[in-house]
Backbone bond lengths (Angstrom), bond angles and torsions (degrees), N, CA, C in turn:
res aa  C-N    CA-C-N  psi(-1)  N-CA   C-N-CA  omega(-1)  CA-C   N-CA-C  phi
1 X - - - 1.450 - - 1.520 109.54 -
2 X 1.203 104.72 158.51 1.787 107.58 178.59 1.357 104.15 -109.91
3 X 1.425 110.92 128.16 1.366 105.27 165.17 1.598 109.36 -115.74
4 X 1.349 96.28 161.76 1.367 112.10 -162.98 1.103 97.32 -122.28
5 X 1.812 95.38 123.54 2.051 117.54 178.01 0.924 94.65 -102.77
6 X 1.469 125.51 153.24 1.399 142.84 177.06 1.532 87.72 -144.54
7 X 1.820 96.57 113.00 1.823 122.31 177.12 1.152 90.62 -97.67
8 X 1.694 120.07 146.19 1.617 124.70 -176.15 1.678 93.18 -153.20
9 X 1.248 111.18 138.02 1.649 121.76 178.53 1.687 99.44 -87.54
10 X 1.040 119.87 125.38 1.513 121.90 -179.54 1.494 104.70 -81.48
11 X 1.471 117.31 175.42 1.198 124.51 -171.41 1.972 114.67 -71.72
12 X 1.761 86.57 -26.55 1.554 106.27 173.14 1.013 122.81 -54.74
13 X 1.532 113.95 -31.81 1.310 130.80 -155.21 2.168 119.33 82.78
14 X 0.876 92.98 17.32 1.827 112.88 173.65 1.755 89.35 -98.66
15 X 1.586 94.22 149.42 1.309 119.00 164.27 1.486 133.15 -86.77
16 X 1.169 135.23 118.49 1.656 121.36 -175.88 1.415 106.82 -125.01
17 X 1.198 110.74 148.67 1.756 127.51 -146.51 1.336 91.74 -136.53
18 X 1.225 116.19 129.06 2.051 114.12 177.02 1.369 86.74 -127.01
19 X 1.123 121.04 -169.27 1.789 139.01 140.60 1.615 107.79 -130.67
20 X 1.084 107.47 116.50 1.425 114.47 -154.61 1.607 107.32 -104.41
21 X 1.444 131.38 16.49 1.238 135.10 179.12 1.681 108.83 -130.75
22 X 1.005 133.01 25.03 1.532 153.72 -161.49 1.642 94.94 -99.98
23 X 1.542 120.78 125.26 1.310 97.52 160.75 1.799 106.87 -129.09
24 X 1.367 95.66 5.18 1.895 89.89 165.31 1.711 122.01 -95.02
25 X 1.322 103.48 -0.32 1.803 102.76 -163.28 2.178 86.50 -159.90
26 X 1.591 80.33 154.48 1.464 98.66 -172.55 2.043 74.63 -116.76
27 X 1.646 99.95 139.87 1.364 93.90 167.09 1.589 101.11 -161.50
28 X 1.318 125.64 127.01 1.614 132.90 -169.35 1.678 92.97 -111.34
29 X 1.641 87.26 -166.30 1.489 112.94 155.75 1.746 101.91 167.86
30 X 1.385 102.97 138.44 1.548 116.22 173.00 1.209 125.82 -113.36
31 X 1.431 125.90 170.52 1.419 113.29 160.74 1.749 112.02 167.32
32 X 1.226 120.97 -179.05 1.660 117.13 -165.24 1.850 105.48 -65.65
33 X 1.525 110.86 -21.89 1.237 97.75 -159.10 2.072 84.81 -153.19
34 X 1.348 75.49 146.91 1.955 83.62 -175.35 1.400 112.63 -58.71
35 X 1.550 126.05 -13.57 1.038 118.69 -177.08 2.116 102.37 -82.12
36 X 1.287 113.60 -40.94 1.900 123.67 -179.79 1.583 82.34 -70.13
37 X 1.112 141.91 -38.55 1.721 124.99 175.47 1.678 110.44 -43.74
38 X 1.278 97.42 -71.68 1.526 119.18 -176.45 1.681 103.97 -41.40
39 X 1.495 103.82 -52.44 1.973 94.76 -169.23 1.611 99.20 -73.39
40 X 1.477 124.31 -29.62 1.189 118.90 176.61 1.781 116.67 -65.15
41 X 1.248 107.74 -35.96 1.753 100.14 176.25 1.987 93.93 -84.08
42 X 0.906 133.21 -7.40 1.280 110.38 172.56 1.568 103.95 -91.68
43 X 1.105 111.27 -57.68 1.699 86.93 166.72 1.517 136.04 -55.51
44 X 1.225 110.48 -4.15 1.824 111.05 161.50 1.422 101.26 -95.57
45 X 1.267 135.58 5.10 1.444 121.98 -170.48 1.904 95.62 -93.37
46 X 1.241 81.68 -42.11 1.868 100.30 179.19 1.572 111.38 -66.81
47 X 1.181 127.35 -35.69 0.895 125.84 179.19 1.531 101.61 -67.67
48 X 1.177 127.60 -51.21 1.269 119.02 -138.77 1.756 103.85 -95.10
49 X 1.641 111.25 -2.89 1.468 126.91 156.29 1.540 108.56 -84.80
50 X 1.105 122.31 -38.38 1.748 106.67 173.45 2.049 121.36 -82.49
51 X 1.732 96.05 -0.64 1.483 113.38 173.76 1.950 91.74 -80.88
52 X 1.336 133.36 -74.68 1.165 123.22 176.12 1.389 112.47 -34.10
53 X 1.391 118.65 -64.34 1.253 107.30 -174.91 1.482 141.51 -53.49
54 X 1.543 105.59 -39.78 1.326 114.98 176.98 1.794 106.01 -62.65
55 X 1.425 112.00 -45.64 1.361 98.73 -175.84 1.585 106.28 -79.79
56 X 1.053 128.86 51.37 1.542 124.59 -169.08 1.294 132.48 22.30
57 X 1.540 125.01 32.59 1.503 122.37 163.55 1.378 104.67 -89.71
58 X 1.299 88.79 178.73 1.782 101.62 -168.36 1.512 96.82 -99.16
59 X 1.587 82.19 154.09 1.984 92.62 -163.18 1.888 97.12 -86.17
60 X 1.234 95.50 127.59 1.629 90.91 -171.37 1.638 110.29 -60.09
61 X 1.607 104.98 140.39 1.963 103.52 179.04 1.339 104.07 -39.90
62 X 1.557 131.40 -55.26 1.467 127.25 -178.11 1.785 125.63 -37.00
63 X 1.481 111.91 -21.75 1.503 113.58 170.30 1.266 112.78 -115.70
64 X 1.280 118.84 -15.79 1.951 101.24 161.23 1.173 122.54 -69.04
65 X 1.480 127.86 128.61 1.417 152.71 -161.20 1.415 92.44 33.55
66 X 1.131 148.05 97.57 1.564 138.74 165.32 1.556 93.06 -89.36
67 X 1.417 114.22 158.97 1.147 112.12 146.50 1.687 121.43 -110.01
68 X 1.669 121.90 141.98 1.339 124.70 -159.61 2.032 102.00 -90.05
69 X 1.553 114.07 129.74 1.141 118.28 140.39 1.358 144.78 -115.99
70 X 1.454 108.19 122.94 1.704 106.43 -167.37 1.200 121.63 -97.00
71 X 1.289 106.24 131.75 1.922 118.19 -159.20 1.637 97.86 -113.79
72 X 0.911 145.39 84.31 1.529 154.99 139.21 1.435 122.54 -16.25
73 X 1.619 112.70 121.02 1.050 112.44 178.07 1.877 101.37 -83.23
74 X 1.275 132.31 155.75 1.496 128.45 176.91 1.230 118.04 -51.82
75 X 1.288 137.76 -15.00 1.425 135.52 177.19 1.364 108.96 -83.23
76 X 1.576 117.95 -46.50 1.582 113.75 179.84 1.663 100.83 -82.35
77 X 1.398 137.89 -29.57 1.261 108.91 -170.42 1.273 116.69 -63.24
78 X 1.936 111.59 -16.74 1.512 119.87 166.81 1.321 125.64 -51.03
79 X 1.168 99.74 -46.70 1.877 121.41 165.05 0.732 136.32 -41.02
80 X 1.563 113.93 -65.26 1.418 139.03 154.22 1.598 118.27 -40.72
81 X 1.105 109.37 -55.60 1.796 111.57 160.67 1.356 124.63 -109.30
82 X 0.997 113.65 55.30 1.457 129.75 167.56 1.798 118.19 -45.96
83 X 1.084 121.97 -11.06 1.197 156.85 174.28 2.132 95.22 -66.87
84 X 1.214 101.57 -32.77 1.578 112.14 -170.86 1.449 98.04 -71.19
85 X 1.533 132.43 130.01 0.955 149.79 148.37 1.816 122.63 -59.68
86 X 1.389 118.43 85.40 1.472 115.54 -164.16 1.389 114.09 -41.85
87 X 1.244 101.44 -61.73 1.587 117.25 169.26 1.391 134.60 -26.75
88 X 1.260 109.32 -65.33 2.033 141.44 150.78 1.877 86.20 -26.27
89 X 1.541 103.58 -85.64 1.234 128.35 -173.53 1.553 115.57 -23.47
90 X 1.241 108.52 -58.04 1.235 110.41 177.82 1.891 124.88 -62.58
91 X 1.015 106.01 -23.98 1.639 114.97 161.40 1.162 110.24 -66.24
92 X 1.509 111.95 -66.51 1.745 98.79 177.97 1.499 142.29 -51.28
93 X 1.756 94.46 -18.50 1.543 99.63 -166.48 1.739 96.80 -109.49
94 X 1.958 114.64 3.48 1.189 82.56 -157.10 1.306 165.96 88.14
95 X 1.254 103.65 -3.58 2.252 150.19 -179.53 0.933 79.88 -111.21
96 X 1.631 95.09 124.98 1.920 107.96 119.37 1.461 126.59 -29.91
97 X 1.198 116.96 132.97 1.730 123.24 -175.04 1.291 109.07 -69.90
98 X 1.565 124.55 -48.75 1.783 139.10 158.14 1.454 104.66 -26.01
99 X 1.615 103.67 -67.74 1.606 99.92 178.43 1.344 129.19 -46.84
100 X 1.229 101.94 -87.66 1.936 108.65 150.52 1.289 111.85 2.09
101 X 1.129 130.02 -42.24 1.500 125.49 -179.58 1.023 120.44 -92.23
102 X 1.249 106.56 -32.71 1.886 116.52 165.55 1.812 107.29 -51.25
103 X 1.705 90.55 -63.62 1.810 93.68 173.36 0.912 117.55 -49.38
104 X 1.470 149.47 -29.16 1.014 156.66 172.03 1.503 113.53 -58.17
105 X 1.485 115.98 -62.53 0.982 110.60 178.46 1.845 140.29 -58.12
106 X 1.642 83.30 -11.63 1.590 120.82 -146.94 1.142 118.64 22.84
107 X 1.683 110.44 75.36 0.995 103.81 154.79 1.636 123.75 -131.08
108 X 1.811 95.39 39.71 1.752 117.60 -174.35 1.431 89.39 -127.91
109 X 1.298 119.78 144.22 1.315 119.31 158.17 1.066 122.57 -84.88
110 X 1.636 118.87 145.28 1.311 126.95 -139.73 1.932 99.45 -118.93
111 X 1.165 114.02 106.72 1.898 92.35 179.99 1.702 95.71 -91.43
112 X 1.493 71.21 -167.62 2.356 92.10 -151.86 1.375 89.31 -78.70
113 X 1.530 137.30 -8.05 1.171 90.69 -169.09 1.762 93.61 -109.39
114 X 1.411 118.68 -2.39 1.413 111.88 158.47 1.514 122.59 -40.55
115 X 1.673 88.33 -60.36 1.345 107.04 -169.59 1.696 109.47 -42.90
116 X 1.242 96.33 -59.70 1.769 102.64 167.43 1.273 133.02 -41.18
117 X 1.245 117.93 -44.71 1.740 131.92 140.88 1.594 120.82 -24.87
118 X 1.851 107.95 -49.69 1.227 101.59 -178.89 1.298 134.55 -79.63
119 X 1.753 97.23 -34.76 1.365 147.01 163.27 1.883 96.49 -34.57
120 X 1.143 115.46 -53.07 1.721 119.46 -150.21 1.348 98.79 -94.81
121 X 1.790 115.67 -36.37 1.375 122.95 159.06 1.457 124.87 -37.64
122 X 1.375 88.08 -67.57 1.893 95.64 171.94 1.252 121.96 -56.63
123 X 1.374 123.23 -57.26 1.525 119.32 171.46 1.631 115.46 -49.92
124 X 1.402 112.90 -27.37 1.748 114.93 -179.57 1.819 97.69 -62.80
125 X 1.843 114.48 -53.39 1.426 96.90 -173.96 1.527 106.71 -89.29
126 X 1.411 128.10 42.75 1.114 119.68 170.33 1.746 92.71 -110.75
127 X 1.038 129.38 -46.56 1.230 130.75 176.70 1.654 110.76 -65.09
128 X 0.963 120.15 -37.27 1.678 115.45 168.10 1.635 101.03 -73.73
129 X 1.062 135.69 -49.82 1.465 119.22 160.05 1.599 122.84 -27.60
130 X 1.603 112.41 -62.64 1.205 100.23 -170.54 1.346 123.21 -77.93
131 X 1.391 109.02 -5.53 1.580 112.97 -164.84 1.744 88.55 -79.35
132 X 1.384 140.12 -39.62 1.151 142.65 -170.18 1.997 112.10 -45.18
133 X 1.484 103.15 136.42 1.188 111.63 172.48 1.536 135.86 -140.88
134 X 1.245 118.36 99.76 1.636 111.23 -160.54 1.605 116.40 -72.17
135 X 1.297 116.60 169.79 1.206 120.09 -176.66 1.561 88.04 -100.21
């Protein structure tokens, strides 16, 4: 099964990690940086398969071998690729560069069809990424 994480930059600036399609177990993880998020929701994922087990219920099909997908709110996918040039960014996607940084920071609210803007941005240099070939 696939489960689906949804990473979100808090107002603190900490990361929070849910899996938001689960319907036998509630399971997070937080932390200073999306990467201590990630080991923190994998150690509640583990935990909460050796919690079935130890008390002898059966581990629901939804957590054996799942495979994980991570859905990004716009402030951490900034994070996460920090490597992104805002500026650059803002040509491709079409944003103001000012804004972009706000989104970034999240501390502007962002509507869906921005998001989609950024969304279509990224996939544009993900596809010029892969098309690339060195000698």
């Amino acid at each position: 099964m696939k489960i689906i994480v949804v990473i979100e930059k808090g107002k603190d600036g900490k990361f929070g990690m849910f899996a938001n399609n689960l319907k036998s177990s509630v399971i997070w993880g937080e932390g200073n940086t999306i990467e201590e998020a990630k080991a923190d929701f994998d150690n509640s994922f583990k935990e909460v398969v050796e919690c079935y087990e130890s008390e002898k219920i059966a581990v629901p099909k939804e957590l054996i071998n799942p495979t994980f997908e991570y859905k990004y709110d716009v402030a951490s996918i900034f994070t996460e690729l920090d490597y992104i040039n805002i500026s650059k960014f803002s040509k491709i996607s079409g944003i103001n560069a000012s804004l972009l940084r706000h989104y970034k920071k999240g501390d502007y609210y962002i509507s869906q069809k921005q998001v989609l803007k950024i969304e279509n941005a990224l996939h544009q240099i993900g596809r010029q990424l892969l098309s690339v070939s060195l000698l």
